[in-house]
C-alpha positions, 0 to 999 in steps of 0.5 A: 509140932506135927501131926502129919502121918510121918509123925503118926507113924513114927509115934505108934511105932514107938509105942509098938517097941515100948510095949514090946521091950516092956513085955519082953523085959517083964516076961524074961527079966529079973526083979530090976528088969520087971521093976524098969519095965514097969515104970518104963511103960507107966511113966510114959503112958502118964504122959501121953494122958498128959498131951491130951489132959493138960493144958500149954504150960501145965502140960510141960510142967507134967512131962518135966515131973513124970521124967524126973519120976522116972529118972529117981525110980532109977536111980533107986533101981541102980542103988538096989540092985548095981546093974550096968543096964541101970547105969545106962539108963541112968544117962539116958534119963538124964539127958532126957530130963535136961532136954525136957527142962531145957526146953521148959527154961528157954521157952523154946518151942518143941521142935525137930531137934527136940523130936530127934533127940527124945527119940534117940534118947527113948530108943536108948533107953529101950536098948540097956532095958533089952540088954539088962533083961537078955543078960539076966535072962542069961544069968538064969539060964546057966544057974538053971544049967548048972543045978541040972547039970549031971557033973555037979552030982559028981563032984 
């Protein structure tokens, strides 16, 4: 893997979104929307411990738990709460449990397509987590609308 400065770069501007959506979602999101930020942002920074904390194999068996992890907090988000957000990054996290245990299996080396396609999937994820909090953001906002609204006194 490189440490070059594309790759730092690429990496702190990851973190920059993760913590932005995470905040966002925490912030203007309802219950399931805080809950997914919560573990969005824990889950990896557990990780990132793990890059350094760990040794070779030991370090792959901890990246393949924390995404597991992160994968059964969402099913149980989807279960408690049916949000088609939920449903996306149920997808998302699994194609990024089955990169992580591939990857794991074959002993293959992470690579740029292994770069590529976490990224890809990461963004993904962050994209249904800033949707699912815009919906609800929303949803609130016309709840809120319609208990102010003068024409619900009237009728």
């Amino acid at each position: 893997m490189s440490t070059g400065l594309p790759f730092l770069l690429a990496w702190a501007l990851l973190w920059v979104l993760l913590i932005t959506v995470c905040l966002f979602a925490f912030l203007r999101g309802g219950p399931a929307e805080r809950m997914g930020a919560i573990f969005l942002f824990v889950i990896p920074l557990l990780s990132a411990v793990g890059d350094v904390v760990l040794p070779g194999r030991a370090l792959l068996v901890g990246r393949l738990v924390c995404d597991g992890a992160l994968a059964l907090v969402f099913l149980l988000l989807a279960v408690r709460y049916a949000s088609l957000w939920l449903g996306g990054v149920m997808l998302f996290q699994a194609i990024q449990f089955s990169l992580q245990a591939w990857y794991f299996v074959t002993g293959r080396a992470h690579d740029v397509l292994y770069v590529i396609i976490n990224n890809i999937d990461f963004f993904g994820i962050l994209a249904c987590l800033t949707a699912g909090t815009l919906a609800a953001s929303r949803r609130r906002r016309e709840a809120q609308a319609r208990v102010n609204s003068p024409l619900g006194e009237t009728i």
